[in-house]
Biotite code that builds the C-alpha atoms (Angstrom):
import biotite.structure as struc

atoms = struc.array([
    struc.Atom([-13.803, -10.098, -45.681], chain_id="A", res_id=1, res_name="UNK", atom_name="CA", element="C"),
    struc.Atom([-12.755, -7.711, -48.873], chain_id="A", res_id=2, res_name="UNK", atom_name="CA", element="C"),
    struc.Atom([-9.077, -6.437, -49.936], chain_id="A", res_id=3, res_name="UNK", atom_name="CA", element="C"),
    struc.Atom([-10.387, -3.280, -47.377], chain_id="A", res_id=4, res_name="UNK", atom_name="CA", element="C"),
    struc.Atom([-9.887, -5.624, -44.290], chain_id="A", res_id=5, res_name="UNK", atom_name="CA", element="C"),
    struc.Atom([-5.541, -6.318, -44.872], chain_id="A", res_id=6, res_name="UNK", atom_name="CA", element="C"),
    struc.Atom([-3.740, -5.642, -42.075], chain_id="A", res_id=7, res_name="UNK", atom_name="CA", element="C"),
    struc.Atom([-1.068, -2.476, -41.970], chain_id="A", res_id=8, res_name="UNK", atom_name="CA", element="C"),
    struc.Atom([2.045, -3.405, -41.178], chain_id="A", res_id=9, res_name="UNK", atom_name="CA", element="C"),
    struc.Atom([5.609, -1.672, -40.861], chain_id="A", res_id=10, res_name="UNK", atom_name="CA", element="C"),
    struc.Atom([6.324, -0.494, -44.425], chain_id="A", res_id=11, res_name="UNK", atom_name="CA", element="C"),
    struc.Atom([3.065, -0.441, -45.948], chain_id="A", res_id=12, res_name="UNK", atom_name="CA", element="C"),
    struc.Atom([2.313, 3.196, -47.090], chain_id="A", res_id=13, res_name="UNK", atom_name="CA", element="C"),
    struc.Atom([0.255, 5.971, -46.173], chain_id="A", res_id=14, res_name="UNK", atom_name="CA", element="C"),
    struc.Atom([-1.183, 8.393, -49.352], chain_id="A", res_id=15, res_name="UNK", atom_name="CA", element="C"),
    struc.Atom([-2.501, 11.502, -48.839], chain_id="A", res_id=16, res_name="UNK", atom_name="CA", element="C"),
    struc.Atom([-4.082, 14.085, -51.446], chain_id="A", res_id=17, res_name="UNK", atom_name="CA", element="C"),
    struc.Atom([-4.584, 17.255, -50.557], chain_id="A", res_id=18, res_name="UNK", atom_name="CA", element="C"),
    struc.Atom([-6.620, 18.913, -53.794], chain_id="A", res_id=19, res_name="UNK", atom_name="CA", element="C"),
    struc.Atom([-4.907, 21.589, -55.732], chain_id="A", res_id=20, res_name="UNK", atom_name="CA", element="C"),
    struc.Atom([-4.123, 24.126, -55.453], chain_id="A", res_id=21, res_name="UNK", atom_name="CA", element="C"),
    struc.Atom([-2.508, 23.464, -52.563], chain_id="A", res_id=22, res_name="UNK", atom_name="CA", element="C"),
    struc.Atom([0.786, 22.053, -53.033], chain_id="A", res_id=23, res_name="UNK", atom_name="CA", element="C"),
    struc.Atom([1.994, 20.308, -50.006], chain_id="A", res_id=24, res_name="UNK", atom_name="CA", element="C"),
    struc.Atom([5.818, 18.491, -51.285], chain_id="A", res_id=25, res_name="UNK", atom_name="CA", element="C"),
    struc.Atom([5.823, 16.141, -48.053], chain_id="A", res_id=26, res_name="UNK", atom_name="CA", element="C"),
    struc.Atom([2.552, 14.779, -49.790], chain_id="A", res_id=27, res_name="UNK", atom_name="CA", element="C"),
    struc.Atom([3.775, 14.462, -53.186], chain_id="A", res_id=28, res_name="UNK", atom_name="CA", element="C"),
    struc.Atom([4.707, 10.663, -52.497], chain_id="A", res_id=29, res_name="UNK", atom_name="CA", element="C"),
    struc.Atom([3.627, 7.639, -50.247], chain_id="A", res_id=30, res_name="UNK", atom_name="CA", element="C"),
    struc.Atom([5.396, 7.737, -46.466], chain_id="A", res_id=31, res_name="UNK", atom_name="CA", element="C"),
    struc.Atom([5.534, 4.699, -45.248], chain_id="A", res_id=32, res_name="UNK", atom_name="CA", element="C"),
    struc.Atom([4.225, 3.251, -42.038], chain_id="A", res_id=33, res_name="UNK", atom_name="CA", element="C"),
    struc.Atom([5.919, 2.095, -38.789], chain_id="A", res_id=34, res_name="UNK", atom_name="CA", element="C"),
    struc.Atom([3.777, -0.197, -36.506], chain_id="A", res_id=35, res_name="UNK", atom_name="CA", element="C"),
    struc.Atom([4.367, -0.243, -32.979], chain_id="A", res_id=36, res_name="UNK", atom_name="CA", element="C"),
    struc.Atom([3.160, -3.626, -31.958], chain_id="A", res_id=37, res_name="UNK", atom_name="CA", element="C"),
    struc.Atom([5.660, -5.179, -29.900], chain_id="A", res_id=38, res_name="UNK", atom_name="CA", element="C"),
    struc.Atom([3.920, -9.107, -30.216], chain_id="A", res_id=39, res_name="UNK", atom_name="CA", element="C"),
    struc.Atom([2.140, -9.290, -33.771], chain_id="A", res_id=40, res_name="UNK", atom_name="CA", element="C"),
    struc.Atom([3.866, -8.976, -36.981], chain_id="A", res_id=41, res_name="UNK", atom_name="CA", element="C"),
    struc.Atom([2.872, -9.821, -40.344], chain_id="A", res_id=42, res_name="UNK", atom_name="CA", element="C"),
    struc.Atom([5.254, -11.224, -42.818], chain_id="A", res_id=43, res_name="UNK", atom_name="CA", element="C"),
    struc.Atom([7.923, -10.595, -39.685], chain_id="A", res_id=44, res_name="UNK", atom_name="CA", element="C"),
    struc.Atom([6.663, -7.019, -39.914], chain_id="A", res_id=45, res_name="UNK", atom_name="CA", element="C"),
    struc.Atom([5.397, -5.364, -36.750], chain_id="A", res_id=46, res_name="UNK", atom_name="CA", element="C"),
    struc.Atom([1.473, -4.492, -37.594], chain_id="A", res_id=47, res_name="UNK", atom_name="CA", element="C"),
    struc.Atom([0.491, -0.663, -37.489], chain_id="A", res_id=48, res_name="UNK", atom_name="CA", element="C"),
    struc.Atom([-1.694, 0.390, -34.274], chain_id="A", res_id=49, res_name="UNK", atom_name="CA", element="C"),
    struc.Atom([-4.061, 3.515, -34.004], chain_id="A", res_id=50, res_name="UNK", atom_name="CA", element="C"),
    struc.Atom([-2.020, 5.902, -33.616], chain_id="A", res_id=51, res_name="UNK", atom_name="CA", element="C"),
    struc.Atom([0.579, 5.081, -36.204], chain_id="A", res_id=52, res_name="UNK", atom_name="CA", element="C"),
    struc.Atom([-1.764, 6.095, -39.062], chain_id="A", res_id=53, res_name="UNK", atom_name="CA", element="C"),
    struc.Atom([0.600, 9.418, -38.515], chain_id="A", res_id=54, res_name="UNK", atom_name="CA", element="C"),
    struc.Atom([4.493, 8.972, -39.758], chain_id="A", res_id=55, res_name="UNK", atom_name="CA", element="C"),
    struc.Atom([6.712, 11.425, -38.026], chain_id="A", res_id=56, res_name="UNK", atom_name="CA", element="C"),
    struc.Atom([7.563, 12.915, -40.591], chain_id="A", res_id=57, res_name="UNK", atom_name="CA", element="C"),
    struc.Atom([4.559, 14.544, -41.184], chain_id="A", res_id=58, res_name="UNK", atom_name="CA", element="C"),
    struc.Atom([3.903, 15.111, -37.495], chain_id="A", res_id=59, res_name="UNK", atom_name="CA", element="C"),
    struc.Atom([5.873, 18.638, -37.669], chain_id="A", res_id=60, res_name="UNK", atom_name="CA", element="C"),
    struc.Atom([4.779, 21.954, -39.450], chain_id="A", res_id=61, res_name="UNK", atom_name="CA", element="C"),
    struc.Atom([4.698, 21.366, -43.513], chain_id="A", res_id=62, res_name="UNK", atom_name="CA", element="C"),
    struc.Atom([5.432, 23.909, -46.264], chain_id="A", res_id=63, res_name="UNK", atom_name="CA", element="C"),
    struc.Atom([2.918, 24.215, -48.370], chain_id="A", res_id=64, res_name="UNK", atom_name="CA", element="C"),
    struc.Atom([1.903, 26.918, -51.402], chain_id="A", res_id=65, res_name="UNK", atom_name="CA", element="C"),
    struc.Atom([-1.312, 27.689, -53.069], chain_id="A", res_id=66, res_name="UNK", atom_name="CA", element="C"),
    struc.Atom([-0.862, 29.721, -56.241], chain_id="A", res_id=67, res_name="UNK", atom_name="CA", element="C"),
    struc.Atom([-0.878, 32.446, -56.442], chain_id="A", res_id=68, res_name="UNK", atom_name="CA", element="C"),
    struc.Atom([0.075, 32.242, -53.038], chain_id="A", res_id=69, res_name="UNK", atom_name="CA", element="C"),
    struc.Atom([4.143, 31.151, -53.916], chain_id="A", res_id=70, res_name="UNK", atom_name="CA", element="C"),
    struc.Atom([5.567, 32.288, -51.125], chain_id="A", res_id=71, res_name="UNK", atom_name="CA", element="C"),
    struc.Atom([5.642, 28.740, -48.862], chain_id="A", res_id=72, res_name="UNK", atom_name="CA", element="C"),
    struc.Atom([3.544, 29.230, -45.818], chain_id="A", res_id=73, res_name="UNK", atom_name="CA", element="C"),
    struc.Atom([3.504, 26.139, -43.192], chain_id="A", res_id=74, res_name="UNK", atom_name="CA", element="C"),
    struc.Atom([0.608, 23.293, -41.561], chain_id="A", res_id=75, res_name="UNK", atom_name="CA", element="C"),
    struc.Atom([-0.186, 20.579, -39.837], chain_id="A", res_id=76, res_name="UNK", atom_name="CA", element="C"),
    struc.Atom([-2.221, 17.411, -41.254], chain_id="A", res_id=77, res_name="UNK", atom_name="CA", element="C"),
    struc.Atom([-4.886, 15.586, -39.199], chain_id="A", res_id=78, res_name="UNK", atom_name="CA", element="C"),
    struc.Atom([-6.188, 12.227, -40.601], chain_id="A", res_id=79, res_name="UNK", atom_name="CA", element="C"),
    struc.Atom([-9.614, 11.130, -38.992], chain_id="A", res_id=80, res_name="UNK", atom_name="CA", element="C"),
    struc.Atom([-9.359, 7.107, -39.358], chain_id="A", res_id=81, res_name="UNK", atom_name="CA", element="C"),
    struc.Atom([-12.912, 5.375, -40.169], chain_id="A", res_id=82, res_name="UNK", atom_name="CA", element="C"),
    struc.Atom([-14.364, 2.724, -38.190], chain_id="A", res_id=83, res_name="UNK", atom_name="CA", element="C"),
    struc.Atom([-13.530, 0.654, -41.315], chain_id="A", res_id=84, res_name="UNK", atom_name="CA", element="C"),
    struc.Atom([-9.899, 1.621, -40.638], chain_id="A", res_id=85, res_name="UNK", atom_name="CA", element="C"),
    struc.Atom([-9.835, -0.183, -37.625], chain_id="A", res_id=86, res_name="UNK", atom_name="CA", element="C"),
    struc.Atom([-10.325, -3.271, -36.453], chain_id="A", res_id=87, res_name="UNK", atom_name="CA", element="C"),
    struc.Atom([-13.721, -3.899, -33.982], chain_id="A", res_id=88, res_name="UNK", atom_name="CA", element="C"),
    struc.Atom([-13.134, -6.868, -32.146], chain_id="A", res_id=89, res_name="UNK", atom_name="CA", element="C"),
    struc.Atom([-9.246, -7.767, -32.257], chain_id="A", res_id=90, res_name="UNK", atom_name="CA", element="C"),
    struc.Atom([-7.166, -5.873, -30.475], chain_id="A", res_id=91, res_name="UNK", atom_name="CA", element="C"),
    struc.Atom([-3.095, -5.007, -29.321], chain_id="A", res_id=92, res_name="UNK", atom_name="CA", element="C"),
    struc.Atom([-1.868, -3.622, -26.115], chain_id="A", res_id=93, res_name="UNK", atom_name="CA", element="C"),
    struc.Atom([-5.612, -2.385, -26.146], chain_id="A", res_id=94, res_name="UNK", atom_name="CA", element="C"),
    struc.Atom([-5.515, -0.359, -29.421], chain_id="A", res_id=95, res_name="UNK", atom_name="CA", element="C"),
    struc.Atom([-7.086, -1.544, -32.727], chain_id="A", res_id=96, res_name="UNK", atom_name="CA", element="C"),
    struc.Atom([-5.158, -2.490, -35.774], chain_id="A", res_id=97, res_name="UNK", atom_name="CA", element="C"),
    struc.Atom([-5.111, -0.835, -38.265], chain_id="A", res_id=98, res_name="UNK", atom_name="CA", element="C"),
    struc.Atom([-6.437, -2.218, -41.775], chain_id="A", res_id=99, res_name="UNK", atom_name="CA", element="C"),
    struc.Atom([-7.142, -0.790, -44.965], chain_id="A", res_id=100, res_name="UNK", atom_name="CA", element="C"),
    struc.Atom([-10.626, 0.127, -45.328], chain_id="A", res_id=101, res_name="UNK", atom_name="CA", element="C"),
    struc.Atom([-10.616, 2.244, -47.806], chain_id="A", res_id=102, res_name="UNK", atom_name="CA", element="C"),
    struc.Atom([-10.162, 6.257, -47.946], chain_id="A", res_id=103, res_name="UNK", atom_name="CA", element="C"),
    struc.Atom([-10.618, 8.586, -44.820], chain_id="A", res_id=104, res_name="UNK", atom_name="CA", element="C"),
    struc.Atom([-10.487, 12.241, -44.400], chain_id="A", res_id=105, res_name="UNK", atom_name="CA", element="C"),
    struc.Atom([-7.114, 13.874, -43.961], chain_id="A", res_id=106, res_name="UNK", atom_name="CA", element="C"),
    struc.Atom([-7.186, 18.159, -43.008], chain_id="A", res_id=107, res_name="UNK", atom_name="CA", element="C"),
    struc.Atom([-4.312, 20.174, -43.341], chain_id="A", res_id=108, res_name="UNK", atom_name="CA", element="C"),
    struc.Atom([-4.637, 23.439, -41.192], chain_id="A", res_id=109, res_name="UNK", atom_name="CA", element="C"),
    struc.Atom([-2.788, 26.527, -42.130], chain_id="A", res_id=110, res_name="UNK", atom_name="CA", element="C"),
    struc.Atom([-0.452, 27.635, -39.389], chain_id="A", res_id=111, res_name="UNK", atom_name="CA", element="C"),
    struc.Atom([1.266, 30.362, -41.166], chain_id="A", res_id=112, res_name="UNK", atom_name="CA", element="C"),
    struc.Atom([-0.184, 31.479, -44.283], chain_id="A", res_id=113, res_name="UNK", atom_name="CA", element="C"),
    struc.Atom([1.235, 31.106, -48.129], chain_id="A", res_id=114, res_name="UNK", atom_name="CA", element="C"),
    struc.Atom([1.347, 34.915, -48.938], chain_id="A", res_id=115, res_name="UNK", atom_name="CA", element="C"),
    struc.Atom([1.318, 36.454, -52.881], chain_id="A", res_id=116, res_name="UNK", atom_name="CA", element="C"),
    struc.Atom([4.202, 39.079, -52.831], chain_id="A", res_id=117, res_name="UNK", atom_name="CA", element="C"),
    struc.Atom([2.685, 42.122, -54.411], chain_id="A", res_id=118, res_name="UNK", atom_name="CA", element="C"),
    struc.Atom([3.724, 45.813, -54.819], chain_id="A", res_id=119, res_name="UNK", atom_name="CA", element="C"),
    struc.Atom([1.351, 46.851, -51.844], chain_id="A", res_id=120, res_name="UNK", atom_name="CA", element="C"),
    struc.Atom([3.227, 44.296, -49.349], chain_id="A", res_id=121, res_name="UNK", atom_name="CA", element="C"),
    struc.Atom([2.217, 40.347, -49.032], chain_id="A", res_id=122, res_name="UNK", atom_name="CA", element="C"),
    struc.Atom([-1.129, 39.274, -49.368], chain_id="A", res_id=123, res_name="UNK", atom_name="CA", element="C"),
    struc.Atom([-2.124, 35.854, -47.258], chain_id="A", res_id=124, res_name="UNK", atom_name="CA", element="C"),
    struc.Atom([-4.165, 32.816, -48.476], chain_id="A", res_id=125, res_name="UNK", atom_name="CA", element="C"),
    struc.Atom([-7.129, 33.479, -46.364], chain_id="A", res_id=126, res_name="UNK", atom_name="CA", element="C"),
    struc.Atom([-8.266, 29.788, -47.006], chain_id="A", res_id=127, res_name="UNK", atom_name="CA", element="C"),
    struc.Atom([-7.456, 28.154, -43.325], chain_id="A", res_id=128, res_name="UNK", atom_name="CA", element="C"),
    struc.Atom([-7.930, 24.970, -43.819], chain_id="A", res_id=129, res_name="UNK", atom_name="CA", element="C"),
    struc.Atom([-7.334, 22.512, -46.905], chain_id="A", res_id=130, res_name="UNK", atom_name="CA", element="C"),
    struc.Atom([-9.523, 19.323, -46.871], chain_id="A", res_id=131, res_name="UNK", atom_name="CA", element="C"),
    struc.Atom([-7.946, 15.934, -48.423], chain_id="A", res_id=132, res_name="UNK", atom_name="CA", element="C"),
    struc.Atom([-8.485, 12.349, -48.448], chain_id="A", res_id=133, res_name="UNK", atom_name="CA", element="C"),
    struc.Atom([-6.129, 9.614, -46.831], chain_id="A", res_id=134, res_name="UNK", atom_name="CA", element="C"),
    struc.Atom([-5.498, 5.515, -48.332], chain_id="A", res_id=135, res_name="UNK", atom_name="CA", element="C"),
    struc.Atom([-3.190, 3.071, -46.855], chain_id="A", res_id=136, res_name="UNK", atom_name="CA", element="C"),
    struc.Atom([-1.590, 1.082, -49.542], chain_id="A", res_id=137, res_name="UNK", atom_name="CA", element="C"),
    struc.Atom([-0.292, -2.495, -48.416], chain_id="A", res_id=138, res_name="UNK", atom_name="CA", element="C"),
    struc.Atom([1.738, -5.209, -49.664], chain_id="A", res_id=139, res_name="UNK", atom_name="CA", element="C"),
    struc.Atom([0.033, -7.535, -46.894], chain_id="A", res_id=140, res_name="UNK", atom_name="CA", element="C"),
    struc.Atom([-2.709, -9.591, -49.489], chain_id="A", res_id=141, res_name="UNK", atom_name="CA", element="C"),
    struc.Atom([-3.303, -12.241, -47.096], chain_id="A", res_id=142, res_name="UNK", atom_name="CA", element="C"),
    struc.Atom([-3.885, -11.727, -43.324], chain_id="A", res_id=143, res_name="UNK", atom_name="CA", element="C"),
    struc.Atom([-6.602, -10.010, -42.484], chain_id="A", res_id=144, res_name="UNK", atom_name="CA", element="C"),
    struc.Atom([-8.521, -8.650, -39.300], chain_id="A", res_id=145, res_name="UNK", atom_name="CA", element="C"),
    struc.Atom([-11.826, -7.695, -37.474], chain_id="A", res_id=146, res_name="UNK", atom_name="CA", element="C"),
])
């Protein structure tokens, strides 16, 4: 077992980078986590579940720019969790743990365009989709999972 296999738990943190230019504020600092185990907790913590990978706050539409695109346009972000992200054999209400495993891919997918105000009328960012990368970041150094 490495530092990779530490179980999430409520409050541990999720990082995201989406690479310039794309400026995404929601992303600009850890969110933090909220497990949904009912019957396991860590350090009196309830432990993060697939599915909570996803705060709420970044389950609605995000601003997000791209110079020289300033005017904000708006997205959603997908993360696609690892099999390293998850736990193989242990399992909670039938859904795997989650545990830290290193980076995974995160997507953000333009909904409505970032547009660069010119005379002619707006121009859009024609770039639909912005590919990132996705850490947890936990506190927990000493229960870990398969």
């Amino acid at each position: 077992m490495g530092v990779a296999d530490f179980v999430i738990r409520t409050g541990d943190l999720l990082e995201v980078t989406i690479p310039e230019p794309a400026v995404v504020p929601a992303l600009a600092a850890p969110l933090p986590l909220t497990g949904s185990s009912t019957n396991v907790t860590v350090g009196g913590m309830p432990v993060c579940l697939q599915g909570d990978e996803l705060p709420m706050a970044l389950r609605v539409p995000l601003v997000y720019t791209a110079p020289p695109f300033t005017v904000p346009g708006t997205g959603t972000l997908t993360l696609t969790l690892l099999p390293a992200n998850l736990t193989r054999r242990t399992t909670n209400g039938g859904k795997p743990i989650l545990v830290g495993g290193g980076t995974f891919t995160a997507l953000f997918t333009v909904e409505t365009p970032a547009t660069q105000p010119t005379p002619a009328g707006p121009v859009p960012d024609t770039v639909p989709t912005k590919p990132g990368t996705a850490r947890f970041i936990t506190t927990n150094a000493s229960v870990t999972a398969s």
